[in-house]
C-alpha positions in Angstrom: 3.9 -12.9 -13.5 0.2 -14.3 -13.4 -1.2 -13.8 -9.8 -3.5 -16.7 -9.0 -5.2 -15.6 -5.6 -5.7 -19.1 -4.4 -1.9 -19.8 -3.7 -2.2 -17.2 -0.9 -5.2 -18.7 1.1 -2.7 -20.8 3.5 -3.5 -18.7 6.0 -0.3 -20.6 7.8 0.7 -19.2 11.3 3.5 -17.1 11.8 6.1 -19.6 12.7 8.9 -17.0 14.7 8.8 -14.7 17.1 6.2 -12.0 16.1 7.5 -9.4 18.1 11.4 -9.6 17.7 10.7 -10.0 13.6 8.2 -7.0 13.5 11.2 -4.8 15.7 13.3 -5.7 13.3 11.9 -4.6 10.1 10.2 -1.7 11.3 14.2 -0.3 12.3 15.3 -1.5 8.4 12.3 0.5 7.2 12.6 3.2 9.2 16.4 3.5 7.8 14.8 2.9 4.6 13.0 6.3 5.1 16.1 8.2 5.9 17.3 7.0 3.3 14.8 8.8 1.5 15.1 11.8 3.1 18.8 12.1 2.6 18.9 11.5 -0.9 15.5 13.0 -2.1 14.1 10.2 -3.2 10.1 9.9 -3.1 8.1 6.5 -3.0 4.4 5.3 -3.3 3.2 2.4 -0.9 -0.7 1.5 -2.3 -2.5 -1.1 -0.5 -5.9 -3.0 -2.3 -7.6 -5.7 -1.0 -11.0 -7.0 0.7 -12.3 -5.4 3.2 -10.9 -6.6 6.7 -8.2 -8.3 5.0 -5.9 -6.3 7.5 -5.0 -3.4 5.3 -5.3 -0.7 8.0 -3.1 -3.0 10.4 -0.2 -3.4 7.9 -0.2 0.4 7.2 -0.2 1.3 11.1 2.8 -1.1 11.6 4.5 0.0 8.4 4.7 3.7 9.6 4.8 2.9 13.3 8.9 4.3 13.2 8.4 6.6 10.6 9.1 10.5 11.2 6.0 11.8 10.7 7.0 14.8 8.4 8.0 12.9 6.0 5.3 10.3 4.7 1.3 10.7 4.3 -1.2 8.0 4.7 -4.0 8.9 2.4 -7.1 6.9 3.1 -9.2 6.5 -0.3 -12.9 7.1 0.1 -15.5 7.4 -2.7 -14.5 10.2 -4.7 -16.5 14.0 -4.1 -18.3 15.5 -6.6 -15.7 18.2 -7.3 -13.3 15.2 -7.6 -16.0 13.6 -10.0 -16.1 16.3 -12.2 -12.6 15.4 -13.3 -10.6 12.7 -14.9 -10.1 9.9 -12.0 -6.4 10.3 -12.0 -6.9 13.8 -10.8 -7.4 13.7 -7.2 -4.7 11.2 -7.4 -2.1 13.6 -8.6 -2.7 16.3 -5.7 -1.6 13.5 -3.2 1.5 12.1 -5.1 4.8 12.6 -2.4 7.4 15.7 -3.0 11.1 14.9 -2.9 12.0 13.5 0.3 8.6 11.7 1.5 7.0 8.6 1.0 3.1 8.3 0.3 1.2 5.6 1.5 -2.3 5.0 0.0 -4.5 2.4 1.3 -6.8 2.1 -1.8 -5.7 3.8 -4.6 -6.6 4.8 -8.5 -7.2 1.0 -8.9 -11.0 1.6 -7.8 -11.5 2.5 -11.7 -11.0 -1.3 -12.3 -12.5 -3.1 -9.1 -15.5 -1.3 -7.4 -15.9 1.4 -10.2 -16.2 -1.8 -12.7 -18.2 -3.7 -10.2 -20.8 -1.5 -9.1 -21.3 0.1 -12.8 -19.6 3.8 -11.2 -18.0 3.9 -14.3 -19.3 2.9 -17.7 -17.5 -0.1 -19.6 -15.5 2.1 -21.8 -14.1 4.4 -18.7 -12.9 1.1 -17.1 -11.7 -0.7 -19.4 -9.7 2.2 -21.0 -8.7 2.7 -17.2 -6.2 -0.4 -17.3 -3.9 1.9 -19.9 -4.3 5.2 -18.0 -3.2 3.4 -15.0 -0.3 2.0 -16.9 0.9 5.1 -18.6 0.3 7.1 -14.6 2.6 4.9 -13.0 5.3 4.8 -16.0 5.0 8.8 -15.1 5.8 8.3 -11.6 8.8 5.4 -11.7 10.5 7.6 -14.9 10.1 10.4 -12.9 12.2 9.0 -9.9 9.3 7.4 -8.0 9.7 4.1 -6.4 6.2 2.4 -6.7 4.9 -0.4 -4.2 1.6 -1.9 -5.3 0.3 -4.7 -2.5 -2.9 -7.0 -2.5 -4.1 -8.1 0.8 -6.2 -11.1 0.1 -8.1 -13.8 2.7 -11.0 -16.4 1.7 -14.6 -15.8 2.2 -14.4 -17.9 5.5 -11.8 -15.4 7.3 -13.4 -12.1 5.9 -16.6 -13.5 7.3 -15.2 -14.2 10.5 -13.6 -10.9 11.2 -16.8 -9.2 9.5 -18.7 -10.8 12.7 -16.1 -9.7 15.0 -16.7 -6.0 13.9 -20.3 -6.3 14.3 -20.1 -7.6 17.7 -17.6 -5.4 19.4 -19.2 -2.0 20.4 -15.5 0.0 19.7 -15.2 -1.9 16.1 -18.6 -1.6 14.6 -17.7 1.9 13.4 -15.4 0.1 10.5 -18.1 -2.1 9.3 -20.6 -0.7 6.6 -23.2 -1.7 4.7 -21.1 -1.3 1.2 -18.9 -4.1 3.3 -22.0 -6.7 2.6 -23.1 -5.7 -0.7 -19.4 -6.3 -2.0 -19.1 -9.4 -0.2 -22.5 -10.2 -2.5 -20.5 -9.8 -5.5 -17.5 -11.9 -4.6 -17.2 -13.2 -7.9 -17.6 -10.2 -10.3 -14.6 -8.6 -7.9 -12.6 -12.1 -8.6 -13.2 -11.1 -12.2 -12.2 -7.9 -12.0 -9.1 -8.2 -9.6 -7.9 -11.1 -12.5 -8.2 -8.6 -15.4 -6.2 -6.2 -13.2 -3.6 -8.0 -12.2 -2.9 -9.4 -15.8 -3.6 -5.9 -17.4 -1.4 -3.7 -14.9 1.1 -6.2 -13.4 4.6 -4.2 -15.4 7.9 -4.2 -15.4 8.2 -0.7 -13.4 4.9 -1.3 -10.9 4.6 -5.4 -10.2 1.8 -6.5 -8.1 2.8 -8.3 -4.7 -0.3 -10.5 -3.6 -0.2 -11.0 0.0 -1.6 -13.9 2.3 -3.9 -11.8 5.1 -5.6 -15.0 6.1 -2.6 -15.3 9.2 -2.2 -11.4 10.3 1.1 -11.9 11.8 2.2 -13.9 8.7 0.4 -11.2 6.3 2.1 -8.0 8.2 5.4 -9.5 8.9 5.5 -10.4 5.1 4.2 -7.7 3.6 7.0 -5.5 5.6 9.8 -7.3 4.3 8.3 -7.0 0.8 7.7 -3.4 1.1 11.2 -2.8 2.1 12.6 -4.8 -0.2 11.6 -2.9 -2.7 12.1 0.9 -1.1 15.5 -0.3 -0.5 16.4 -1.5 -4.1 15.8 1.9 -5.5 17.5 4.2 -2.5 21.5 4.5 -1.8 21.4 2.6 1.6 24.9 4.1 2.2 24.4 7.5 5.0 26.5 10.4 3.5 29.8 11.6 4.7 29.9 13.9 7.8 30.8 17.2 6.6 34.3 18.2 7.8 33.7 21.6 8.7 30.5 20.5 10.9 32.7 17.9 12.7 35.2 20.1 13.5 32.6 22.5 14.7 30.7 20.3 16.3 33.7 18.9 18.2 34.6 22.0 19.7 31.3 22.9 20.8 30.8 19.7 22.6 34.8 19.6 24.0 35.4 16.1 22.6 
């Protein structure tokens, strides 16, 4: 599937009721997880997109139900220098989930092939050999028993301006506003570029792209939730297990019922 960025810059309200929907699906995906935990499945949840497109906000709702011991969020800064002494993919693979857990990653590996490519990090024949080693990585994971969720938070200039101003004027939000937030908003085109070439280069079969409208944040976190779970819950037995008899019986004694 081609993703064409402008068919999600609606930016249309959210036309139910925000807090009954958001209940909802945070109970399906927090079955989804046990799920996961009964039947020792693992998952990756990766989040790219501009900054204050509402990234952080979908992750925090996404694990708000969650049991902590069994996911990670792993915020993805620029990489150390111990980390840059190795092949990109490596400080990837210590954060990949065991059996059992769920990894969230809000931004991910796919910084060889936006920022990296943008901001010359990485030289033209890292990058653009980076669309295959991304490819092959995530083939790795999903034959491996990994469910893989790959989400692109996207708004126009207008609304990422907008909430860019907001940060700079509210004294408890400034802290999330930088100045690599302005010099990539400089380069708006070169990252169109670049997210267009990724999406048609790593958009497969076992890791699709889901682009998301973030111009609406009730719209873009209600509807990335559903998406999310969608997904998780195609690849994990929704059905709980048995009781075990002998625990029952136990169990029933114990209690006097």
């Amino acid at each position: 599937m081609i993703i064409d960025l402008k068919n999600f810059e609606k930016g249309e309200k959210y036309p139910g009721d925000y807090v009954a929907d958001l209940a909802k699906v945070q109970k399906r995906l927090a079955h989804i997880q046990v799920a996961h935990i009964l039947h020792k499945r693992r998952a990756v949840v990766l989040f790219e997109g501009w900054d204050a497109a509402g990234k952080g906000g979908i992750v925090q709702r996404l694990t708000a139900e969650w049991d902590p011991r069994n996911f990670q969020v792993w915020p993805i800064k620029a990489p150390s220098p111990q980390e840059l002494a190795r092949h990109f993919l490596w400080r990837f693979w210590n954060k990949l989930p065991a059996n059992s857990n769920i990894a969230v990653f809000d931004r991910s590996w796919y910084g060889r092939v936006l920022v990296e490519r943008v901001e010359n990090y990485a030289s033209e024949a890292e990058w653009r050999r980076g669309y295959d080693e991304i490819n092959e990585f995530e083939a790795q994971q999903s034959d491996s028993g990994t469910t893989i969720v790959k989400l692109f938070v996207h708004v126009t200039q207008e609304e990422q301006d907008e909430r860019l101003k907001a940060r700079l004027e509210h004294p408890w939000k400034r802290w999330k506003t930088g100045f690599e937030d302005y010099r990539n908003r400089d380069r708006r085109a070169d990252y169109l570029d670049a997210m267009a070439e990724m999406f048609r280069r790593t958009d497969t079969r076992w890791a699709p792209w889901i682009a998301i409208d973030g111009n609406d944040k009730q719209s873009a976190r209600i509807t990335a939730l559903n998406a999310i779970a969608d997904r998780l819950e195609s690849h994990v037995p929704m059905d709980p297990p048995p009781l075990d008899p002998e625990l029952e019986k136990l169990a029933r004694k114990a209690l006097g019922i």
